[in-house]
Each structure stands twice: as C-alpha cells, then as structure tokens.
C-alpha positions as CSV (number, residue, x, y, z in Angstrom):
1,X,93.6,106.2,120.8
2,X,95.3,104.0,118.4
3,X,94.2,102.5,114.7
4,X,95.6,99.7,112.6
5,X,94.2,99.1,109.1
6,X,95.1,97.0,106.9
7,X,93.6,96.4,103.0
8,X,93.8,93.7,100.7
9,X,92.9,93.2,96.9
10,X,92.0,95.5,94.1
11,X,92.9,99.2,94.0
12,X,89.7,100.3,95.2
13,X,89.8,98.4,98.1
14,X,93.2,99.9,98.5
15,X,91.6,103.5,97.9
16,X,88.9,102.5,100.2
17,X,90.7,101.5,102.8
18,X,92.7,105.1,103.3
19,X,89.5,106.7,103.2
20,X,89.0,104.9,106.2
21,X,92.2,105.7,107.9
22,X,92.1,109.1,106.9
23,X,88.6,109.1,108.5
24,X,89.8,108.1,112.0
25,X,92.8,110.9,111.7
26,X,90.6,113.2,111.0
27,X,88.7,112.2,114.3
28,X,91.9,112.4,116.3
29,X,93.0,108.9,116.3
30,X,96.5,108.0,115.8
31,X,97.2,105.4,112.7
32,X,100.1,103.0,113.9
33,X,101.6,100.0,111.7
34,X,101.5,97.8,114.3
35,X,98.3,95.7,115.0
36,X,99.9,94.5,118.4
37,X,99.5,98.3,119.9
38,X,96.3,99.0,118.1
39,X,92.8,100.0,120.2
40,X,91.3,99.4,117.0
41,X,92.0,97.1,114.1
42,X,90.4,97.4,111.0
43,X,91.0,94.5,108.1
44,X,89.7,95.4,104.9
45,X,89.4,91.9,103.3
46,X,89.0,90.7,99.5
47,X,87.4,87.4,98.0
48,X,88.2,87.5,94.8
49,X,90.2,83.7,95.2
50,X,89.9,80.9,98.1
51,X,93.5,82.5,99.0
52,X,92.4,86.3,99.5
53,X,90.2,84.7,101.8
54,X,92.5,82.3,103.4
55,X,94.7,85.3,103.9
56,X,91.9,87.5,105.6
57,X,91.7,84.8,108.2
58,X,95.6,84.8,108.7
59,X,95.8,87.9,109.6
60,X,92.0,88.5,111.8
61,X,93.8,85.0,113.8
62,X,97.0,87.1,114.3
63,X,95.3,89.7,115.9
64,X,93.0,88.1,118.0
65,X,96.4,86.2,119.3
66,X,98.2,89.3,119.9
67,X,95.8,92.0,120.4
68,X,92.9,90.6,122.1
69,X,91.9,93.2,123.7
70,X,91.4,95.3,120.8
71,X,88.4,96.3,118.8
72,X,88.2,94.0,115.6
73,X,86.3,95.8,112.7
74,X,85.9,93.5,109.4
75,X,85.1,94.9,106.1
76,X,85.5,94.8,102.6
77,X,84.4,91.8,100.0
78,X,84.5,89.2,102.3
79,X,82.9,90.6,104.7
80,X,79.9,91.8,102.3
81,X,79.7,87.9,100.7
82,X,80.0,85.9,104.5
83,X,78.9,87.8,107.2
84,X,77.7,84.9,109.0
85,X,80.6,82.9,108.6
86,X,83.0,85.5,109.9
87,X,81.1,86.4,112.8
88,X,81.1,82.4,113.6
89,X,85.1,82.7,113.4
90,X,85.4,86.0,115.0
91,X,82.7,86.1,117.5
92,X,82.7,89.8,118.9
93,X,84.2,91.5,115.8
94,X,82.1,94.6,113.8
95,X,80.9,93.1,110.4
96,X,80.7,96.0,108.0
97,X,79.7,95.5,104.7
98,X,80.9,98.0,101.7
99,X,77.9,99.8,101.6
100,X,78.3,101.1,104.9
101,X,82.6,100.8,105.0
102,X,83.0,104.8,105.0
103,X,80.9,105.0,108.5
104,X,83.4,102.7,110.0
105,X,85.1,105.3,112.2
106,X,81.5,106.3,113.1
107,X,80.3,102.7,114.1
108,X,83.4,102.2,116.0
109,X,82.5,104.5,118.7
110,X,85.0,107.4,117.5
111,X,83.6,111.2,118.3
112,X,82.8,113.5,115.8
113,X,85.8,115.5,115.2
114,X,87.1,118.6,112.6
115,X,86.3,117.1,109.3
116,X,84.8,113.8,110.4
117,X,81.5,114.4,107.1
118,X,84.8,114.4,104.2
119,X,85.0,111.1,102.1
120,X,88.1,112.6,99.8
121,X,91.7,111.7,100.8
122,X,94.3,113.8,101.5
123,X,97.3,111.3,101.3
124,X,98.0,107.8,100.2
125,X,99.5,106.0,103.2
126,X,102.7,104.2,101.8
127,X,102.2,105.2,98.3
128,X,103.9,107.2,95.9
129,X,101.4,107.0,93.1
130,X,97.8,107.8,94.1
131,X,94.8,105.6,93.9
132,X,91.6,107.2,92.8
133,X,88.6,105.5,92.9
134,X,86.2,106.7,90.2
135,X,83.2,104.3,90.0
136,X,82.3,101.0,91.9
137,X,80.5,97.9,91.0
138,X,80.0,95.2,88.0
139,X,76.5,93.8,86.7
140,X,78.4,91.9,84.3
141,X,77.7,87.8,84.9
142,X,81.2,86.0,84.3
143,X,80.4,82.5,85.5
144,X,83.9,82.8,87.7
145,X,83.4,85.9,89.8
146,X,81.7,86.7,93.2
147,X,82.5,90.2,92.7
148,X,79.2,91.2,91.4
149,X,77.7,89.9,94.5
150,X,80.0,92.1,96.9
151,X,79.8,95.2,94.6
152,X,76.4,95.2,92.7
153,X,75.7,98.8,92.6
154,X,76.6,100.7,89.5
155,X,78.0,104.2,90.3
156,X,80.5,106.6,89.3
157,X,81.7,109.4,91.3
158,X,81.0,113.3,90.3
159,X,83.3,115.4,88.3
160,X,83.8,117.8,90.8
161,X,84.8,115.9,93.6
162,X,87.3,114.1,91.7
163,X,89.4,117.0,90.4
164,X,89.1,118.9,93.9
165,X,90.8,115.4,95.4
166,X,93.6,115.7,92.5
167,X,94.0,119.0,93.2
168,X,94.7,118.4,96.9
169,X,97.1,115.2,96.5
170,X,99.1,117.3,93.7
171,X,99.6,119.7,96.5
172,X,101.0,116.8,98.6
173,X,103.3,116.2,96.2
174,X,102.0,113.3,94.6
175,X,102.8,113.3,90.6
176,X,100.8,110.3,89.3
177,X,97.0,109.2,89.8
178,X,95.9,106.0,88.9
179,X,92.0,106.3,88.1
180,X,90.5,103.0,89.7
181,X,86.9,101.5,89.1
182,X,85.3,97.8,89.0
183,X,84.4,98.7,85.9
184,X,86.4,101.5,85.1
185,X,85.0,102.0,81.9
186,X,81.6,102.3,82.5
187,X,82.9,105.4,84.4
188,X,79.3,107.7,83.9
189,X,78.5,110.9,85.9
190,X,77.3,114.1,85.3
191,X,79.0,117.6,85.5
192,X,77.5,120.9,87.0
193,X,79.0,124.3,86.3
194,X,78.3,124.7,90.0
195,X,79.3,121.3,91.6
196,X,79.1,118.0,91.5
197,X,75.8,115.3,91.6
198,X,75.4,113.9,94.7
199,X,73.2,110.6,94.8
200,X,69.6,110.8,96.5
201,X,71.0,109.3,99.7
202,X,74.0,112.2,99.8
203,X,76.7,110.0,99.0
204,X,79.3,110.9,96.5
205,X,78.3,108.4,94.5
206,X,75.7,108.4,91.6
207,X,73.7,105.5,91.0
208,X,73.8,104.6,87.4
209,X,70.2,103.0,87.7
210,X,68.5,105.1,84.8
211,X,65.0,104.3,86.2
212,X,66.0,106.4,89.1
213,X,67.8,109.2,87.3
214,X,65.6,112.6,87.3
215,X,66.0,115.6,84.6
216,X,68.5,117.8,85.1
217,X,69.1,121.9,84.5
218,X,70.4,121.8,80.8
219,X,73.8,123.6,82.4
220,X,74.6,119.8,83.6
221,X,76.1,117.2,81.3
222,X,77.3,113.7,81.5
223,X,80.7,112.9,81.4
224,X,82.3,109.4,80.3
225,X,86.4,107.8,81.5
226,X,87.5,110.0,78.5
227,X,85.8,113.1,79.3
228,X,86.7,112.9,82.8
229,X,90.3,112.5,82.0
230,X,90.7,115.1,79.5
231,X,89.0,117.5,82.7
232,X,91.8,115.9,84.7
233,X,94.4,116.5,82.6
234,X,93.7,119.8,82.6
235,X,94.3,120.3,85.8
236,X,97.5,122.8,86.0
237,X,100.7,121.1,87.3
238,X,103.4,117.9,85.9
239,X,101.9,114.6,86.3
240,X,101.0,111.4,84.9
241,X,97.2,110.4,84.6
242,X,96.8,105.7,84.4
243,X,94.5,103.6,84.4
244,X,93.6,100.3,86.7
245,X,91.9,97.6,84.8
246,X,89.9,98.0,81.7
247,X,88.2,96.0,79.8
248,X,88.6,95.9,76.2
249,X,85.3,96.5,75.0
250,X,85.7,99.8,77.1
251,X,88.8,101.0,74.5
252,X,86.7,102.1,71.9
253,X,88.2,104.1,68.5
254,X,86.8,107.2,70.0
255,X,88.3,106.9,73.3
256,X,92.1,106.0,72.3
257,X,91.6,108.4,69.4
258,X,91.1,110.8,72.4
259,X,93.3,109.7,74.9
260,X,96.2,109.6,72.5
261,X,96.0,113.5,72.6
262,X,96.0,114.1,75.9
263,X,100.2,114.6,76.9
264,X,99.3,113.6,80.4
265,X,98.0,110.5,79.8
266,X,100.3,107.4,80.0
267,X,100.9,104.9,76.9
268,X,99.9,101.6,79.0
269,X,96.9,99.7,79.7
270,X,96.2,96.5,81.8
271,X,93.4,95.2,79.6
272,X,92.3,91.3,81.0
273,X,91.7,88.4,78.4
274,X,91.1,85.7,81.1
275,X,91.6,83.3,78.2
276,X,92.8,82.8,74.6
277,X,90.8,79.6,74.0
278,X,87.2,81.1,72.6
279,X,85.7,77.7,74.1
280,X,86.7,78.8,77.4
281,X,85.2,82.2,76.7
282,X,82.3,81.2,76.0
283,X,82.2,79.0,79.5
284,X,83.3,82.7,81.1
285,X,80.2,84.4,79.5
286,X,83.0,86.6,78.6
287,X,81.2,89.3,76.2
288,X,83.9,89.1,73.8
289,X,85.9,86.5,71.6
290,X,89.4,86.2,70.7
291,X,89.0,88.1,67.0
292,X,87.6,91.2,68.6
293,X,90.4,91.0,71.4
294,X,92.7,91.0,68.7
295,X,91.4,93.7,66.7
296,X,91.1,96.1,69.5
297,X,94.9,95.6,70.6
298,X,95.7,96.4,66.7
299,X,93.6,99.5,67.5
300,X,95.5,100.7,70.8
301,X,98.7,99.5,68.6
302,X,98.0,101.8,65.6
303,X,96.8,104.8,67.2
304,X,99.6,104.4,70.3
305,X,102.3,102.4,68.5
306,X,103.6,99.7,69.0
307,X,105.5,100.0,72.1
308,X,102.8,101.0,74.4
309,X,102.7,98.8,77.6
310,X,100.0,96.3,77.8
311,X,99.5,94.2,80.4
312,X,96.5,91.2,81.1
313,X,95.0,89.3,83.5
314,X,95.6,85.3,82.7
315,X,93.3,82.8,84.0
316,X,94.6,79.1,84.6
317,X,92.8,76.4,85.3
318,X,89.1,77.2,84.9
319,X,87.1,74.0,85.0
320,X,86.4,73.7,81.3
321,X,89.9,74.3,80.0
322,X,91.0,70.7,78.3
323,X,95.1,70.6,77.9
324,X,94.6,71.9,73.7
325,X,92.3,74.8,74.7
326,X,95.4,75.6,77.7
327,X,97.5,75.7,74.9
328,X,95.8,78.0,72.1
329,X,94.8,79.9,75.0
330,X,98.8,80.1,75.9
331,X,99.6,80.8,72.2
332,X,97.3,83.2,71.8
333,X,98.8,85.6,74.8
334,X,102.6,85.1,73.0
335,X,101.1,86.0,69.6
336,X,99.7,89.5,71.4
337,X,102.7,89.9,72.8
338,X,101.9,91.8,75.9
339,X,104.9,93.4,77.9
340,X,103.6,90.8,81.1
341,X,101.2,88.4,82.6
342,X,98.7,88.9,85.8
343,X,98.6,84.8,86.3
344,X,96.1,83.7,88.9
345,X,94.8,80.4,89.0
346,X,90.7,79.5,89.3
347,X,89.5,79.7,92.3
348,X,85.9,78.2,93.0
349,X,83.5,80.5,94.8
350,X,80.2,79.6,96.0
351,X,77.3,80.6,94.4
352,X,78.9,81.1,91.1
353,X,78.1,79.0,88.1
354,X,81.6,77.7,87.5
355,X,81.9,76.5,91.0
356,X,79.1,73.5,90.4
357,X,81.4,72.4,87.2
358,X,83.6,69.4,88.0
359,X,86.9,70.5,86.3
360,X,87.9,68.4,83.0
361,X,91.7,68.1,84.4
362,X,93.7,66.1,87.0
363,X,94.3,67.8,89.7
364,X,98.3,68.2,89.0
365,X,98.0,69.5,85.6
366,X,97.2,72.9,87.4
367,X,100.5,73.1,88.2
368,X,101.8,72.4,84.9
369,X,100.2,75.0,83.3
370,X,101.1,77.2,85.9
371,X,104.6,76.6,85.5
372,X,104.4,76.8,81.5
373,X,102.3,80.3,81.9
374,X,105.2,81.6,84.3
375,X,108.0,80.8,81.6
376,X,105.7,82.9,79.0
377,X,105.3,85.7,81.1
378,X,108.9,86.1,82.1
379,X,109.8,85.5,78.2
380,X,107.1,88.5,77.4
381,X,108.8,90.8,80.0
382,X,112.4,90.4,79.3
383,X,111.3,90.8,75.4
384,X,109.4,93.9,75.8
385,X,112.2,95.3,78.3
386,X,114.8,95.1,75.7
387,X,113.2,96.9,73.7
388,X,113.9,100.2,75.7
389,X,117.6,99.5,75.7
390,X,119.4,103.3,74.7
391,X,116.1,104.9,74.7
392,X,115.1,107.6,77.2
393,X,112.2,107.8,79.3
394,X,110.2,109.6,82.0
395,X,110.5,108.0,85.6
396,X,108.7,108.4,88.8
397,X,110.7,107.1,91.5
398,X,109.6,105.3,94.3
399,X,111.7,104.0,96.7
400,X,115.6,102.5,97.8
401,X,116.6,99.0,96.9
402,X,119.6,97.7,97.4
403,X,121.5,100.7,97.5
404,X,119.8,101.9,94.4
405,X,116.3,104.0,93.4
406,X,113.6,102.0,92.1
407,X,110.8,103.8,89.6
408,X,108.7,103.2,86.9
409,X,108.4,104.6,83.4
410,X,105.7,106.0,82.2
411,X,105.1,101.9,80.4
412,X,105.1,100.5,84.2
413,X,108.2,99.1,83.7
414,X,110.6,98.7,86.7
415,X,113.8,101.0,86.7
416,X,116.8,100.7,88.8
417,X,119.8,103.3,89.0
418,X,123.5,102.3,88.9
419,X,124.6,100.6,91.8
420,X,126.3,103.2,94.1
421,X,129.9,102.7,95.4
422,X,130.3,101.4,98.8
423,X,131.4,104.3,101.2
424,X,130.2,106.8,98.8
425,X,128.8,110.3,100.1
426,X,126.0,109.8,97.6
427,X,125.1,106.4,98.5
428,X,124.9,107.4,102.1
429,X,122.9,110.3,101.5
430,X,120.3,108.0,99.7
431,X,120.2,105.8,101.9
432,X,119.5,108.3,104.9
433,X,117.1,110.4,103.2
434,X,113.5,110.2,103.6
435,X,111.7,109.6,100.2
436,X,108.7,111.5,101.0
437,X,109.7,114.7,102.2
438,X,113.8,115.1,100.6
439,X,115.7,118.2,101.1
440,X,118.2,117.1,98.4
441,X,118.6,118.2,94.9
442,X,118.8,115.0,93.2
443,X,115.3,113.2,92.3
444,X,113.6,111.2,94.8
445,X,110.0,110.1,95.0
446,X,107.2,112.3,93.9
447,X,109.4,113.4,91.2
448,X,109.7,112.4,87.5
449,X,112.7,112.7,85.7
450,X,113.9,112.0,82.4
451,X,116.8,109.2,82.3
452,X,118.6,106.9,79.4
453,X,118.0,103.5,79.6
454,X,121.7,101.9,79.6
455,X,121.3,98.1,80.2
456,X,118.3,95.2,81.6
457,X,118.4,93.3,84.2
458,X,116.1,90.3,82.9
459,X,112.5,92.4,83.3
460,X,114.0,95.6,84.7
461,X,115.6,98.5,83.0
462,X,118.8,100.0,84.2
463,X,119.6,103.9,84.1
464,X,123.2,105.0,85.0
465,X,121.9,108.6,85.0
C-alpha cells in the first residue's frame, strides 16, 4: 500500500505531519511523492490566511481529479476550524481534527504493525534541519488570528521524550534542531529523574491547565524553553540548537542572559512585531507596545551583540491601519534594523474580531504598501548581509543550486559556494552525489563547516572555500 502526505503552514504542522508519515512506515506502508499513485492521501492543511486555505483546496481538487480512487484524509487547521465546509467540498474524505491527527494511520484502516504506539520521529522527510515540536497551542486573544480556535490547548511536551528524539535524529545524521511551539515560549513541563510526564489521557503532551495539575514526588521539577535547551545542549555530539517563532515578551533578561552561554545555541531569533504603529497594536490586543519592543531588542543586542540575526513577522493591511500609522509602522521596522521581513498581508477570518471591521483603506492601497514593505525588506537584507563580508562563519549545507552548495550560517543567512567550472571533476561529482547519505570527503549536507565569506550576492553570502 501506498501513502502521499502533504503539509502546509507553520513548523509544527510541518513536524506534525512526519509524525504522520513516519506512522504509516512504521505500519508497513510505502510513502511515495506522488499523489497520482497514492492508496492514500493525506493533506495536512493550514488557515492561518484566506490563501492557506485557498491552497488546501488546490491541491484536495487535484487529487480528487487524478486520484479518485484514493482514500482522502484531511487534517490540520483547517480541517479543525471547517469541518463541515470541507466535508460539503469533499464529500467522502476523513475529516480529522488535530486533536486526534496522530491516530490518522489508525483511522485509516492501516493494521497494527512493529512500532505503530511511537509518536517520536525518526527522520525529517526532505529536510536537513530537524523540526521539533515542543509545545502546542495559544490562549492569547489577537483580534486577527483563528489560531487559537484550531489549537486551544496549552501543552508542552516532557523532557525526556524530547532529548531521546534528539538523540535518535543526531544518530541519523541530522546536525541542527529547530525547537517549534505555538507559543514556544510558554514551553512548561516537568522533568523526572526516571522519565518523562505523560498527560492523564497518555499522550505526550502535558496539559498546562493548573486546575488539573496534581502534586508530584519532589524528585520531579519543572522545566522552562531555557532549561530545556540547556538539557539539550547537553546532549554529547556537534550541532546547532534554533528556535521557530518567539515572542518577545518570551526573551526575558534571564533567558538571553542564559542562552548566551550555551555554545550550542545559535545567535538568531525570528521575534514577530505585527506592527510598528502602537495604534494598530492596540487594535491587535497585541500585549505589548512599541517602547517595550524596542527595549527588548536592545536587550538581545547587548547581551548577543549587535550582529545577531533577527528576523519578524510584518503585518500589512490590518483593517485599522490609516496610510501615517503604515508609515510609522514601516519606519519603525528600518529603525530596528532587522536582518529581514516575514511580510504577509491581513487576511480576514471568520469569527475573529478584526474580520467585522470594515478596513479604513481603498482597496489598492494594499498593494502599495505591499510593494513599499518589499523594498524595506530587501534593503534590510542586503544591509545586514554586507555586514559578513571577510568574516568567517559556521555553515550547514543543504542542498545543490546551480552548480553550487547552498547552506546557512549559523545567522540564517543563505550561503552559496563559488560557481564550479563547467566540465570539472568536482562539479560533476557534486552534482551526482546524493546529499543525504555522501561517500565524499568534501562537506555536504548534515555537516557544518567553517568557511570565509568572500563576496554577496544582493541577500546571499558567497564562500569560495
């Protein structure tokens, strides 16, 4: 029998979604890449914007035109906020919510097989850096998101489990693990000498809900993102240790005080503002303002320095954003300086306060400030790449492009070798090799390596090592 998954969105969902392959493999199925040969197809949606939706339905109509005999399974964000509506477009498909999305190869008919009770992951399909997923849901109330609604629960995963996962991907040969949460930084568990705290139900999860926590043998102690790192870290062997999304309240003195000691951990951090206008903050019930954002980055700045990669999520268009507040807002992100931009633009969702808001602006001054945010974020990234120019820096490489390896620094940055000369035995030898599994000296994927930065190419550093 044959399996096609697919995932979309956020890291967790990403993380998610090999859990789920990995637990048909583990039953015996065969995972192929193509839908069109698939018994079963599983598409692990996200509904974060009108578009992660849109593109859900792109690819559940592809399937059902080329594969109809196959078994459609539907999961993920979407699935958890419209049910209903999917099962009116795809009449006959499995709606699974993400409660129940790790009994998906269970509720799709497969046998038992060896291993078919794990929920860690062995591998990360397609991926040189692993994913972790560490803790699930938000009870935050931002007046733009419906992700609260698709991920309500609290919980952070134990101690134990984590590490033993680390422990097996390091053995795989993977040499970076990115720790991924909703809220990452509410990241909560406790720590056994023995093992690690399973929730009531079993799961591997622990719900957060202190009304339903019990007392524990004083031998067991809670652990925060900081204190589970520096256990991580720990962990014998050469990789990097980085973070998915925090959120700025989360990066407290304590925490980078910490986390600037730990060798292991790398100097970047993808810390959201949404806005710079504190008007449009305010709209957001964002729980912070645009002086405290500030004085947190002069935190991570002094304690990290000043080079340290930091990256945002920018928000265009919410319904309340006049044209001046777009423009503080804009100014704001340049005076920062962050190394780059996550633009997306608002995206109503139903049942969400912001979606009832008539927006303030003509409909084409959307694109406008799209187009003006796009010029700051390339000006930010070719800025902060310059800056690397002679210096020299860890890389883990990832892949061929163009004749050439493609990595990333330690800073997330994009690296690119020299060019290789056409005919050349080592061109053809990179270009023939298998990235995963090399039986060549040189450094491939999986591997870090030090280099010297010798030139940019607009965003991207160049290394003619």
């Amino acid at each position: 029998m044959k399996v096609f998954i697919t995932s979309f969105g956020c890291r967790v969902n990403q993380y998610e979604g090999e859990q789920i392959r990995e637990g048909f493999v583990r039953r015996g199925y065969n995972f192929i890449e193509d839908h069109r040969e698939a018994d079963i197809c599983v598409v692990n949606t996200c509904t974060v914007t009108e578009n992660a939706d849109k593109d859900a339905r792109r690819i559940l109509r592809k399937i059902g035109r080329d594969n109809p005999g196959a078994k459609l399974i539907i999961t993920g964000c979407y699935a958890s906020r419209a049910p209903g509506e999917l099962e009116e477009l795809f009449p006959g498909a499995l709606i699974v919510s993400n409660l129940d999305k790790e009994n998906i190869p269970t509720l799709s008919g497969c046998s038992m097989g060896l291993g078919a009770g794990a929920t860690a992951i062995s591998s990360f399909y397609g991926h040189t850096r692993a994913y972790i997923k560490v803790q699930d849901g938000c009870n935050m109330k931002c007046t733009y998101c419906i992700i609260p609604s698709t991920r309500p629960v609290m919980s952070s995963r134990p101690v134990e489990e984590i590490l033993a996962e680390i422990r097996g991907l390091f053995d795989a040969g993977y040499r970076e693990f990115v720790l991924c949460g909703i809220r990452l930084g509410r990241y909560w568990a406790q720590e056994s000498e023995e093992r690690g705290v399973r929730s009531e139900e079993g799961k591997a999860f622990l719900n957060l809900d202190a009304s339903r926590l019990t007392p524990h043998a004083s031998r067991d102690k809670w652990v925060d993102l900081i204190g589970l790192i520096r256990r991580i870290a720990q962990l014998p062997g050469d990789f990097r240790i980085r973070l998915s999304s925090i959120e700025v309240t989360d990066l407290t003195d304590r925490f980078l005080d910490e986390y600037a000691q730990i060798p292991k951990a790398v100097p970047y951090f993808h810390v959201p503002i949404q806005s710079g206008s504190d008007e449009v903050l305010s709209a957001m019930k964002r729980w912070y303002n645009t002086d405290f954002y500030r004085r947190r980055i002069a935190a991570i700045h002094k304690v990290l320095g000043e080079e340290v990669g930091l990256f945002t999520d920018f928000m265009v268009g919410f319904p309340t954003e006049t044209g001046s507040e777009f423009d503080r807002s804009l100014k704001f992100v340049l005076e920062i300086g962050f190394a780059g931009l996550h633009i997306f633009r608002y995206s109503a969702r139903k049942t969400t306060p912001a979606a009832d808001v008539t927006p303030v602006y003509a409909g084409d001054e959307m694109e406008n400030r799209i187009q003006k945010a796009r010029v700051a974020d390339r000006g930010l990234r070719e800025n902060y790449a310059r800056r690397f120019v002679g210096r020299t820096m860890p890389i883990l490489w990832e892949e061929h492009s163009g004749g050439r390896l493609k990595g990333r620094a330690e800073n997330f940055l994009e690296v690119f070798s020299r060019e290789q000369g056409t005919g050349s035995r080592e061109k053809k030898e990179r270009e023939n090799v298998d990235l995963h599994d090399s039986p060549f000296p040189i450094p491939y994927s999986r591997e870090w390596q030090t280099v010297k930065i010798t030139d940019v190419e607009g965003e991207k550093l160049v290394t003619h090592a």
